[in-house]
LOGUFI-162319 format. One record per residue (C-alpha): residue in one letter; x, y, z; residue number from 1. Coordinates in nm, 4 decimals. Example, Ala and Ser with C-alpha at 12.3 -4.5 7.8 and 13.67 -1.06 7.14 Angstrom:
// LOGUFI-162319
+------+----------+----------+----------+-----+
| type |       xx |       yy |       zz | seq |
+------+----------+----------+----------+-----+
|    A |   1.2300 |  -0.4500 |   0.7800 |   1 |
|    S |   1.3670 |  -0.1060 |   0.7140 |   2 |
+------+----------+----------+----------+-----+
END
This chain:
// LOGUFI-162319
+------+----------+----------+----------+-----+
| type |       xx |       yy |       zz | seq |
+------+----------+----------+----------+-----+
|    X |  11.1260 |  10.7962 |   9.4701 |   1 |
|    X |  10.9220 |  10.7826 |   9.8137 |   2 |
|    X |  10.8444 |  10.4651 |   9.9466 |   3 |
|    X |  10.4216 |  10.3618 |   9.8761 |   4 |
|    X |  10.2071 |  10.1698 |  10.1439 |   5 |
|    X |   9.8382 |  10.0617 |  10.0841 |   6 |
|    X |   9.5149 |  10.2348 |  10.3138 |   7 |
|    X |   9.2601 |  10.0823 |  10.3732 |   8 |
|    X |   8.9183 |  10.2751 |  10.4969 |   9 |
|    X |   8.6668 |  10.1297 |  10.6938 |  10 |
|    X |   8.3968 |  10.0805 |  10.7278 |  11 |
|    X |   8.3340 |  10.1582 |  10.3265 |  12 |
|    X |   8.5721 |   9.9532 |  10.2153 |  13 |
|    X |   8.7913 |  10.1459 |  10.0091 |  14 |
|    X |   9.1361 |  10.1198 |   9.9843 |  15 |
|    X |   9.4231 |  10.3529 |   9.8134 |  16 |
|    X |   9.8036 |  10.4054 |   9.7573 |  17 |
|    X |   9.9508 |  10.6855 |   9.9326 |  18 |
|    X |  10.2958 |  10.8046 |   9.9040 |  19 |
|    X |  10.5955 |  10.9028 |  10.2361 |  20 |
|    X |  10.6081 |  11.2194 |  10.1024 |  21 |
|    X |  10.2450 |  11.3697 |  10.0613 |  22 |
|    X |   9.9533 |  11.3522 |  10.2703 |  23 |
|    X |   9.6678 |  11.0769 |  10.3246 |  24 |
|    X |   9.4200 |  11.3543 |  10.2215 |  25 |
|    X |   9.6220 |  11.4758 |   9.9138 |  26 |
|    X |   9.6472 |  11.1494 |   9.8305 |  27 |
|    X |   9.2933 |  11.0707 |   9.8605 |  28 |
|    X |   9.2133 |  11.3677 |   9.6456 |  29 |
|    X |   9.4825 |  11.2881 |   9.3749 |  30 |
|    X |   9.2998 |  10.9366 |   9.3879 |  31 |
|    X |   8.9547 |  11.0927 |   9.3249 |  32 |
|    X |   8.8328 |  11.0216 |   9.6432 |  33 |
|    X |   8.6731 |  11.2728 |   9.8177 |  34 |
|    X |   8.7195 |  11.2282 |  10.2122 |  35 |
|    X |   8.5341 |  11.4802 |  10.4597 |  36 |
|    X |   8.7861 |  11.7552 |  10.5088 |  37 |
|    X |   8.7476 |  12.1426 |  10.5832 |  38 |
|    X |   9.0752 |  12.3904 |  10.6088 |  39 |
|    X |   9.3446 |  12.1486 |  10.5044 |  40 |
|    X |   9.5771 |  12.2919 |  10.7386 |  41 |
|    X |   9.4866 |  12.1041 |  11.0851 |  42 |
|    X |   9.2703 |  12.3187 |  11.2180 |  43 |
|    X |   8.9155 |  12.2375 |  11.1619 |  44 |
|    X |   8.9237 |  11.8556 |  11.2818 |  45 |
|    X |   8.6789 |  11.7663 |  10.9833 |  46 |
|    X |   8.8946 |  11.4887 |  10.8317 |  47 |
|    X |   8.9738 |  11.3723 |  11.2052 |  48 |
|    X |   8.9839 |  10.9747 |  11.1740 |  49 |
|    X |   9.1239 |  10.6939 |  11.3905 |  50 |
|    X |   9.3943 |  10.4321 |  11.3185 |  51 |
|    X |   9.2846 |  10.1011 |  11.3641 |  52 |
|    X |   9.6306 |   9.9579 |  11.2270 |  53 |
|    X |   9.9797 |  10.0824 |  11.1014 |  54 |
|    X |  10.2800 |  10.3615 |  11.1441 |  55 |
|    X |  10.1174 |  10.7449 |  11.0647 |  56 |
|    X |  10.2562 |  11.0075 |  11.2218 |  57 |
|    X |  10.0552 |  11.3660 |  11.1974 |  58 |
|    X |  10.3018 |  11.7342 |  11.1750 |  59 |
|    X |  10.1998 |  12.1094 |  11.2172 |  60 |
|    X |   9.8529 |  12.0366 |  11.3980 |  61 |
|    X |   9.6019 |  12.2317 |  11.6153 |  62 |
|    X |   9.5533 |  12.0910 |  11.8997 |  63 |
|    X |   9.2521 |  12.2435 |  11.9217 |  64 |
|    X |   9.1248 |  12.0125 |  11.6298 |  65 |
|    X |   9.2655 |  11.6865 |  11.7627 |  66 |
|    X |   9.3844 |  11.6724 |  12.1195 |  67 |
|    X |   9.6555 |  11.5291 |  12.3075 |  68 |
|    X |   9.4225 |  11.2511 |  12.4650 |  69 |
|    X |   9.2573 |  11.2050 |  12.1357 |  70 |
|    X |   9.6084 |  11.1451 |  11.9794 |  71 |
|    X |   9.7115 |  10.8860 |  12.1867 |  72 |
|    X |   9.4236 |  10.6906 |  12.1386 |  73 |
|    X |   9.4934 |  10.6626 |  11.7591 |  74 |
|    X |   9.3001 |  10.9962 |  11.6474 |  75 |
|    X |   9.4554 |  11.1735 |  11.3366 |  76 |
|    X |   9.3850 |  11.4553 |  11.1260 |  77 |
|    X |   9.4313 |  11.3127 |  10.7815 |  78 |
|    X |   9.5464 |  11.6381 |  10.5956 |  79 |
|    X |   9.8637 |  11.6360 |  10.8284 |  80 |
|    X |   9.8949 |  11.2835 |  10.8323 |  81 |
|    X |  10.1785 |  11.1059 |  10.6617 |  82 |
|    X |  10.1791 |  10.7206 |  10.6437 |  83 |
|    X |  10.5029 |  10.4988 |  10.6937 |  84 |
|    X |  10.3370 |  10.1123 |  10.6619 |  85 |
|    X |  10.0533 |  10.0030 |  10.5159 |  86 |
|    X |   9.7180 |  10.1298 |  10.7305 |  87 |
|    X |   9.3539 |  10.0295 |  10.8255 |  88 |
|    X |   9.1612 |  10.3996 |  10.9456 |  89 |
|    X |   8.8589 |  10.4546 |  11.0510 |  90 |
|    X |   8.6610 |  10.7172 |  10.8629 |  91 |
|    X |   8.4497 |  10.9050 |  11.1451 |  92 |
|    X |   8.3058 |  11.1658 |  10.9113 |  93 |
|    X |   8.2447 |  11.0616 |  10.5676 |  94 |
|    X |   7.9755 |  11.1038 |  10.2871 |  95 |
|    X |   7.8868 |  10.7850 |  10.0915 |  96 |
|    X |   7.7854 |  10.9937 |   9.7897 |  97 |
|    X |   8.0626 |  11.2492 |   9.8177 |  98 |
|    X |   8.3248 |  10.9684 |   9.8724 |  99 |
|    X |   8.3315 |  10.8538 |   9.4919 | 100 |
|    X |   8.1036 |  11.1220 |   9.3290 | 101 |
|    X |   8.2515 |  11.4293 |   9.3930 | 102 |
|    X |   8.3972 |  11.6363 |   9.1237 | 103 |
|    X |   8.8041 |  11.5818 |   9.0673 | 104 |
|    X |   9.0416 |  11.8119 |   9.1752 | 105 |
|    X |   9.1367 |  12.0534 |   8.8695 | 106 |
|    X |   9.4853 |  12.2975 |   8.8159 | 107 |
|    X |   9.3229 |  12.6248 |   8.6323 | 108 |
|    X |   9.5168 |  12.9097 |   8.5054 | 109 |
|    X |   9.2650 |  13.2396 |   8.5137 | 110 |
|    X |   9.2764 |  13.5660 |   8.4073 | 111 |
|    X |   9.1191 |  13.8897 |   8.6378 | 112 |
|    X |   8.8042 |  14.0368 |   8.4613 | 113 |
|    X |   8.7210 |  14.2346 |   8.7460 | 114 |
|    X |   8.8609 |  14.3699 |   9.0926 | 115 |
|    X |   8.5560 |  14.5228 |   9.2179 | 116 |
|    X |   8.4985 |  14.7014 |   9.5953 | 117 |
|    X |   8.1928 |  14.5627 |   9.7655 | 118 |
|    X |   8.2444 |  14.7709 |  10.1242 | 119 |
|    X |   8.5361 |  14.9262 |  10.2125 | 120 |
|    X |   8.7128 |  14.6001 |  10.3188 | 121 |
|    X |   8.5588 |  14.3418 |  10.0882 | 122 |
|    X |   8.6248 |  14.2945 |   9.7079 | 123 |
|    X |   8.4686 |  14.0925 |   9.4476 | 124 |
|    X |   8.7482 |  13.8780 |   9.2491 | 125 |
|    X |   8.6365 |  13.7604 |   8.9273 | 126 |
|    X |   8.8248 |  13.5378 |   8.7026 | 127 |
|    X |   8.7943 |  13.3886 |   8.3823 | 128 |
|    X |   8.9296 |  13.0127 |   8.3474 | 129 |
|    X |   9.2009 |  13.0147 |   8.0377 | 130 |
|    X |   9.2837 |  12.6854 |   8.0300 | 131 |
|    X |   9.1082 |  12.4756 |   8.0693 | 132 |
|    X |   8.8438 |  12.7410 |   7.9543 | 133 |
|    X |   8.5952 |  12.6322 |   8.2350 | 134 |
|    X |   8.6251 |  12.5360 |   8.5842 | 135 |
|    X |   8.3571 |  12.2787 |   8.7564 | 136 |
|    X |   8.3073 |  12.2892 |   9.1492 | 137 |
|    X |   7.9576 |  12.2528 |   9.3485 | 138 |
|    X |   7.8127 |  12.5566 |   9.5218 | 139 |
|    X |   7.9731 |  12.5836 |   9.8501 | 140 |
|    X |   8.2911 |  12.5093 |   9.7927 | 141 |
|    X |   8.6163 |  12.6810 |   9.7724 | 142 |
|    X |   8.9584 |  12.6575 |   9.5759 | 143 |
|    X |   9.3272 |  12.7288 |   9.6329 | 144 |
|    X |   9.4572 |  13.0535 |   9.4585 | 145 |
|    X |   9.8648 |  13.1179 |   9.4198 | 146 |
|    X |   9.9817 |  13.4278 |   9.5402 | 147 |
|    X |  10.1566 |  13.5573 |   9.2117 | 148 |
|    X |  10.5234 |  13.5107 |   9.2181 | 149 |
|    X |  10.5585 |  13.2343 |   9.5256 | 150 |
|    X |  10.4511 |  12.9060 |   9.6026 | 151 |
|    X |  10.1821 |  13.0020 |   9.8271 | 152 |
|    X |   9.8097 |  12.9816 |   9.8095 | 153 |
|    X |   9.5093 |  13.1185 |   9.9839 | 154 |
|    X |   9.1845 |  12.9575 |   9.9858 | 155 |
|    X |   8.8473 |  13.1297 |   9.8964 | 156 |
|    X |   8.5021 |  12.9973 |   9.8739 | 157 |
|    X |   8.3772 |  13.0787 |   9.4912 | 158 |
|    X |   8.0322 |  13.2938 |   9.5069 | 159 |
|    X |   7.8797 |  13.1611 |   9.1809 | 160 |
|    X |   7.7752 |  12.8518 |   9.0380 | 161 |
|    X |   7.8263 |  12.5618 |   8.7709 | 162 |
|    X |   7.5900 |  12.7523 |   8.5377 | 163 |
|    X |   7.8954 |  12.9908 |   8.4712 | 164 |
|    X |   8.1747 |  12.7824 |   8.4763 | 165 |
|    X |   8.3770 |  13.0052 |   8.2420 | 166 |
|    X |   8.3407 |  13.2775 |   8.4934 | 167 |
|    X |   8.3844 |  13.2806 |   8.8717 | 168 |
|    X |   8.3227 |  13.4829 |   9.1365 | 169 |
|    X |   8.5587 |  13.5033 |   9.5166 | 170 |
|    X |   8.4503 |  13.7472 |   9.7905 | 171 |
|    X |   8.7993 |  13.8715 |   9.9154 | 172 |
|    X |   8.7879 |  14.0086 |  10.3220 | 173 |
|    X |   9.0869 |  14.2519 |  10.3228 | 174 |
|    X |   9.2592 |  14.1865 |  10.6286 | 175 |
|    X |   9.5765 |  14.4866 |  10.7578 | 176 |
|    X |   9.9254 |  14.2652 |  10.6508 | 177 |
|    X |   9.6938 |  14.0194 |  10.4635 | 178 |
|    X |   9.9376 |  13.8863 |  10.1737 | 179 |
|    X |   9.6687 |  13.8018 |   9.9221 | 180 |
|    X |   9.4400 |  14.0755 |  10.0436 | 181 |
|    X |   9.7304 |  14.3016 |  10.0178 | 182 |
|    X |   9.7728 |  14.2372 |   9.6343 | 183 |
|    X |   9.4415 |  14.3713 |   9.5701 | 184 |
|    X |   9.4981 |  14.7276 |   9.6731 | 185 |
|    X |   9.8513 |  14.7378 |   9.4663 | 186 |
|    X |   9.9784 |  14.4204 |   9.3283 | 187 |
|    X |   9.7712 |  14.2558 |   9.0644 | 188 |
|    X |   9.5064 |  14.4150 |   8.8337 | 189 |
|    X |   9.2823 |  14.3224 |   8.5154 | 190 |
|    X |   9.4579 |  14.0874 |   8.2843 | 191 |
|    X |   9.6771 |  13.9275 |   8.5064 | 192 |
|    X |   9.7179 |  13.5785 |   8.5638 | 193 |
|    X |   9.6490 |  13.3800 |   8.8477 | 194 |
|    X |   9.6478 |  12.9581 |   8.8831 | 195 |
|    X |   9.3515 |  12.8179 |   9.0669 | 196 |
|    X |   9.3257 |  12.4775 |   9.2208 | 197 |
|    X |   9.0611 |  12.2943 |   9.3277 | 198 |
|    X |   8.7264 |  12.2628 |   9.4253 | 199 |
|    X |   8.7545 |  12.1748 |   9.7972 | 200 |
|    X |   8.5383 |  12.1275 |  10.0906 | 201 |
|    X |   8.2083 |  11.9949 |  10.1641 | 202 |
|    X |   7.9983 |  12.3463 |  10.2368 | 203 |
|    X |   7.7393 |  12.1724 |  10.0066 | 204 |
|    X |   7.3480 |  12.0964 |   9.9402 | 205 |
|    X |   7.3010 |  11.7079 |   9.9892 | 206 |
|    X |   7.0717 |  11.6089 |   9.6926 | 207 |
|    X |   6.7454 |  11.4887 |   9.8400 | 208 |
|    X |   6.7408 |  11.6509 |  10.1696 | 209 |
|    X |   6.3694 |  11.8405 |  10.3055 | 210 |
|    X |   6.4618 |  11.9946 |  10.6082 | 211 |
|    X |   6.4222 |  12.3584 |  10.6504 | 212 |
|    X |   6.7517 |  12.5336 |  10.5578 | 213 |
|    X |   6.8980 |  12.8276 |  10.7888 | 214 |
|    X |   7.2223 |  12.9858 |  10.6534 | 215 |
|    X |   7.4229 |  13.2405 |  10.9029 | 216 |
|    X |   7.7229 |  13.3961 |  10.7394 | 217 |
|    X |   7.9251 |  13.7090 |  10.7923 | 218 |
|    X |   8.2151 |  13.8986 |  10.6344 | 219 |
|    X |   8.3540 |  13.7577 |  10.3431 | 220 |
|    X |   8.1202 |  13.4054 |  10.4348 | 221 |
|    X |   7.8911 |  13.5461 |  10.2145 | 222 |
|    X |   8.0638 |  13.3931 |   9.9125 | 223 |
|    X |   7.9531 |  13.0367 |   9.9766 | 224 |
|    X |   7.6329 |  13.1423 |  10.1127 | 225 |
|    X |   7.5216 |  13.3462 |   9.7838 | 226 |
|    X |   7.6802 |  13.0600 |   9.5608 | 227 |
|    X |   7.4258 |  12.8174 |   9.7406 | 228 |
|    X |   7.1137 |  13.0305 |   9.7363 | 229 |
|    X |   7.1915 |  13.0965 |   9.3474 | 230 |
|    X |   7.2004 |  12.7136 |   9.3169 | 231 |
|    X |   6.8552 |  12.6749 |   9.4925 | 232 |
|    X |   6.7325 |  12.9461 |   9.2659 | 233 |
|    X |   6.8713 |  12.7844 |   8.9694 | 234 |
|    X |   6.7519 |  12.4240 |   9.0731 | 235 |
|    X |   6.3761 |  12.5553 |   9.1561 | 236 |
|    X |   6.4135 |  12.3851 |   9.5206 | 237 |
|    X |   6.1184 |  12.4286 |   9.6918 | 238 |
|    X |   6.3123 |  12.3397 |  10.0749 | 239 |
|    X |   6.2457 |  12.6590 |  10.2531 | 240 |
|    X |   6.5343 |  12.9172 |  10.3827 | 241 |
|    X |   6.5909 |  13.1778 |  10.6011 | 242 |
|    X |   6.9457 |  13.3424 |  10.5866 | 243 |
|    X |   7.0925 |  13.5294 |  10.8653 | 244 |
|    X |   7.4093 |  13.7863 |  10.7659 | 245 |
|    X |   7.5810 |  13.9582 |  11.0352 | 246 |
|    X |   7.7401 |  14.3147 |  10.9881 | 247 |
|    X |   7.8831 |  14.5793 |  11.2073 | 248 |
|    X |   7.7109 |  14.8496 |  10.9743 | 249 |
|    X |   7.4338 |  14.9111 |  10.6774 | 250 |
|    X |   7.7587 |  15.0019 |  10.5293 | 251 |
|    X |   7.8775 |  14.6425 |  10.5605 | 252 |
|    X |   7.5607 |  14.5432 |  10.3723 | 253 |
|    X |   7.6236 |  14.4253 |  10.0432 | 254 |
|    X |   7.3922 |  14.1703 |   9.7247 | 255 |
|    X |   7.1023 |  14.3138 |   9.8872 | 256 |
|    X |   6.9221 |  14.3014 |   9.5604 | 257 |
|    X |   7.0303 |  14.0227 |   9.3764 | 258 |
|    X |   6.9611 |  13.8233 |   9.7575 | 259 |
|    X |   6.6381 |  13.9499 |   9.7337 | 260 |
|    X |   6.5692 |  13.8483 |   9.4055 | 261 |
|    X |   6.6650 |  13.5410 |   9.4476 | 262 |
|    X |   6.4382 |  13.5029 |   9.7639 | 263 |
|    X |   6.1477 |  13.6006 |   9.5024 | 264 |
|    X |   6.2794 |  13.2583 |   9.3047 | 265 |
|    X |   6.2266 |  13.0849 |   9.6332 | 266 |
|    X |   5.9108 |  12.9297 |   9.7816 | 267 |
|    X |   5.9714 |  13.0497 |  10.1126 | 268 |
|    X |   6.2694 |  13.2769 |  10.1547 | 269 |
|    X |   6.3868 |  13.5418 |  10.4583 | 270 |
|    X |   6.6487 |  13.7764 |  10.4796 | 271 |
|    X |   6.7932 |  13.8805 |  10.7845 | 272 |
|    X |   7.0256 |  14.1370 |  10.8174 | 273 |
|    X |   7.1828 |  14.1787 |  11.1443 | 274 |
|    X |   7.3773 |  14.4935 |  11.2976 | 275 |
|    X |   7.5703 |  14.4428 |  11.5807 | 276 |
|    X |   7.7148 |  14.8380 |  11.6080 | 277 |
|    X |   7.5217 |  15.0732 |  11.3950 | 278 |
|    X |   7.2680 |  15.3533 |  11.5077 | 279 |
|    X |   7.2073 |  15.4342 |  11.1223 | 280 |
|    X |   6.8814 |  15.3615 |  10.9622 | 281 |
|    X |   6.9180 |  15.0373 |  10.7145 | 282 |
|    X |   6.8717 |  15.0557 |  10.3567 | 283 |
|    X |   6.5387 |  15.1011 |  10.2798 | 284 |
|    X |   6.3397 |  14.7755 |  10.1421 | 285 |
|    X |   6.4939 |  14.5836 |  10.4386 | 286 |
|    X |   6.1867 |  14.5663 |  10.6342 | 287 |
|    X |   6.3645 |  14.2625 |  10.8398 | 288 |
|    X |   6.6875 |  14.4065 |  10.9925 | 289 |
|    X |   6.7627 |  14.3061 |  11.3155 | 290 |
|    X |   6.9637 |  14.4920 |  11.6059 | 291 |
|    X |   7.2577 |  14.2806 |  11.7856 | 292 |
|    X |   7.5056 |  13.9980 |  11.7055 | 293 |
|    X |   7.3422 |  13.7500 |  11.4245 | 294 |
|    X |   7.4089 |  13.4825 |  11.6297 | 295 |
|    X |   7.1928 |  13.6105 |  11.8985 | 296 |
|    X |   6.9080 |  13.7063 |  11.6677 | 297 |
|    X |   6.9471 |  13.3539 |  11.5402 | 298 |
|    X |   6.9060 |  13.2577 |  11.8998 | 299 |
|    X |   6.5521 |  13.4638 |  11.9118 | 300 |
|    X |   6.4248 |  13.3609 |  11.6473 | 301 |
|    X |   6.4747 |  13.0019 |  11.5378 | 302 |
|    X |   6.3705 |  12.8025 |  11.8294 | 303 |
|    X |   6.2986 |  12.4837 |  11.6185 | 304 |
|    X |   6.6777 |  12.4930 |  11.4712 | 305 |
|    X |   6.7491 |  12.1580 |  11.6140 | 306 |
|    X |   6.4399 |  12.0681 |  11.2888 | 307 |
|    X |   6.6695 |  12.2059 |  10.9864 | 308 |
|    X |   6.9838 |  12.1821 |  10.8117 | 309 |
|    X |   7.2327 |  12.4881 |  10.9469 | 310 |
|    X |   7.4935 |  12.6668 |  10.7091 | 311 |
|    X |   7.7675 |  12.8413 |  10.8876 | 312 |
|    X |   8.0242 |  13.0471 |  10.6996 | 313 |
|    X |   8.2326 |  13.3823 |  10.8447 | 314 |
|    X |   8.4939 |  13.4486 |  11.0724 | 315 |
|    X |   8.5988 |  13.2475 |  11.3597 | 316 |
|    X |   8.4593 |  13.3777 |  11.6438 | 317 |
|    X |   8.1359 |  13.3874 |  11.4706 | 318 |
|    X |   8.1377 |  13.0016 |  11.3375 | 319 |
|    X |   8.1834 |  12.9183 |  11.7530 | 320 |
|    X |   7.9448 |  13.1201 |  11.8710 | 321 |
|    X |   7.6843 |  12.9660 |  11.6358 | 322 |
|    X |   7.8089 |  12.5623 |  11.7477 | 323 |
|    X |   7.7515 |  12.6880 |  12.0871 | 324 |
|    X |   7.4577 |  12.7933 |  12.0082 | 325 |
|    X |   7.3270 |  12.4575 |  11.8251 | 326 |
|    X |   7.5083 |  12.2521 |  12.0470 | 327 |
|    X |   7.2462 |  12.3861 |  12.3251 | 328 |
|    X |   6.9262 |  12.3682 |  12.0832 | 329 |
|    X |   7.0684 |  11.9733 |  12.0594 | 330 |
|    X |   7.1402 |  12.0119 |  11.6550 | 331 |
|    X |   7.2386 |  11.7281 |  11.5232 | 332 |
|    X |   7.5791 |  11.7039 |  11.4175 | 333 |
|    X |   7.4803 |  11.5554 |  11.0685 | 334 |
|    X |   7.2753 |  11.9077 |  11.0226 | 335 |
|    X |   7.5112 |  12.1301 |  11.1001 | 336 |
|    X |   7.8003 |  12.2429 |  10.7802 | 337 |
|    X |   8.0230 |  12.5108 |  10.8023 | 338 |
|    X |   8.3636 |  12.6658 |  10.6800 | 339 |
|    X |   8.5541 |  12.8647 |  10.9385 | 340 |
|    X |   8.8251 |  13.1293 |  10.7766 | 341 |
|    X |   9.1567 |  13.1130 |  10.9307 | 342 |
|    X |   9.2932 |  13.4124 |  11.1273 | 343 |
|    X |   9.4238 |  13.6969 |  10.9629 | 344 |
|    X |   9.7600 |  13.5810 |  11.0162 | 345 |
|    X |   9.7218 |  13.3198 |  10.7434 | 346 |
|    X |   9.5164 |  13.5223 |  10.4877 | 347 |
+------+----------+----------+----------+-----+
END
């Protein structure tokens, strides 16, 4: 049996038993507490922290998300982080609410309902918890599905809501090679099982917020982003939003009604579809499509986005060209939430 050493977390105040052979943030999680994190895999720096005291040492990092320099000053990423004495950290990102509210982490077995083609390289995957018979996340966040037959998992943001918790909803990017993407054209199909974990991540509304609300999504970052304006449907907020989705193509387009009718829910609600390639005419009843990359529209048109709450959610490139953008419209950093997908290589 692994040896157990005591953490302590300042400056909340909490403290927590964490084994030699997991992970500070796994064992946070398996604790019910809910530290800031974002991929789980060392990429993202969102659960970066600092040691103030004690032996960690951190394994299969990004340096991109935690530096040399910042690493021998005492920075860690705690979801590679592996303690080997009892520690005092420094929490440098952290939600008082989240920290002992959020919702416990939860080992689902589903069944496919549905495999259903949204464009030619996105797919709806809908599942239906078996047991337990429902699954409870907040919008925004995402969960850890097995690849059938191995002891690997993917992660996908779930595009619907707690008012259906015995059905739920992932938005699937097909990537060439992709393993999990791969299973969808010939590999799993209606009535198979698949085992869920989760929810994860932080992608979330903060209960009592005002601000304006600007999402900017693209690809398969539509999941989270539809799962959240469904929630401020369902919740009659009155905090207005303008969403910004980037595609190549108006064949790349997809919700267009149900994102409209939710905007109708909405006290003040715009949709912005953006085309970065495509001569073609939109779909008709898009009055509002814009020409170019959606971060630059975003750029054009939301000079006062350093006064509202930002939402990022697609691929990679996408998710840095929008913090570059904020960064130079001085956003705060306590405004600004996103998910960035991993590379194709790990999909």
């Amino acid at each position: 049996m692994a040896d157990t050493h005591r953490i302590n977390f300042e400056p909340v105040d909490i403290e927590m038993e964490v084994g030699e052979d997991e992970y500070i943030l796994d064992a946070a999680f398996r604790q019910g507490i809910h530290l800031m994190h974002g991929c789980r895999e060392g990429r993202c720096s969102a659960c970066k922290s600092f040691v103030l005291d004690g032996d960690i040492q951190m394994e299969d990092y990004s340096t991109f998300a935690c530096n040399d320099a910042e690493t021998d000053e005492g920075h860690v990423l705690l979801c590679r982080s592996t303690a080997y004495s009892d520690c005092t950290i420094e929490l440098l990102n952290f939600d008082e609410d989240e920290l002992l509210g959020g919702i416990p982490i939860q080992e689902v077995r589903t069944r496919i309902t549905a495999i259903e083609p949204m464009t030619k390289d996105i797919v709806s995957l809908q599942l239906q918890p078996v047991e337990p018979a429902e699954y409870d996340f907040k919008p925004g966040q995402y969960s850890d599905l097995q690849i059938p037959g191995t002891e690997e998992h993917r992660s996908f943001s779930m595009a619907t809501t707690r008012s259906t918790p015995g059905h739920v909803e992932f938005l699937v990017k097909k990537y060439p090679g992709g393993k999990f993407a791969g299973l969808l054209e010939d590999g799993i199909s209606v009535g198979d099982e698949i085992a869920l974990i989760g929810p994860y991540g932080s992608f979330t509304i903060k209960d009592g917020h005002v601000l304006p609300i600007v999402f900017i999504g693209g690809g398969a970052g539509m999941a989270p982003i539809l799962s959240l304006l469904r929630h401020l449907s369902e919740t009659g907020s009155t905090r207005p939003v303008r969403f910004y989705y980037g595609a190549r193509t108006p064949a790349d387009l997809f919700y267009l009604d149900e994102i409209l009718e939710l905007g109708k829910t909405l006290t003040n609600f715009v949709f912005t579809p953006c085309l970065s390639e495509s001569a073609e005419p939109a779909p008709s009843g898009l009055p509002d499509v814009e020409e170019g990359n959606v971060t630059d529209v975003v750029g054009r048109r939301e000079p006062e986005i350093h006064r509202c709450e930002v939402y990022l959610c697609g691929p990679p490139p996408m998710v840095d060209a929008a913090l570059e953008l904020l960064e130079v419209h001085n956003t705060p950093k306590d405004q600004i939430f996103y998910d960035k997908f991993t590379s194709p290589a790990f999909e």
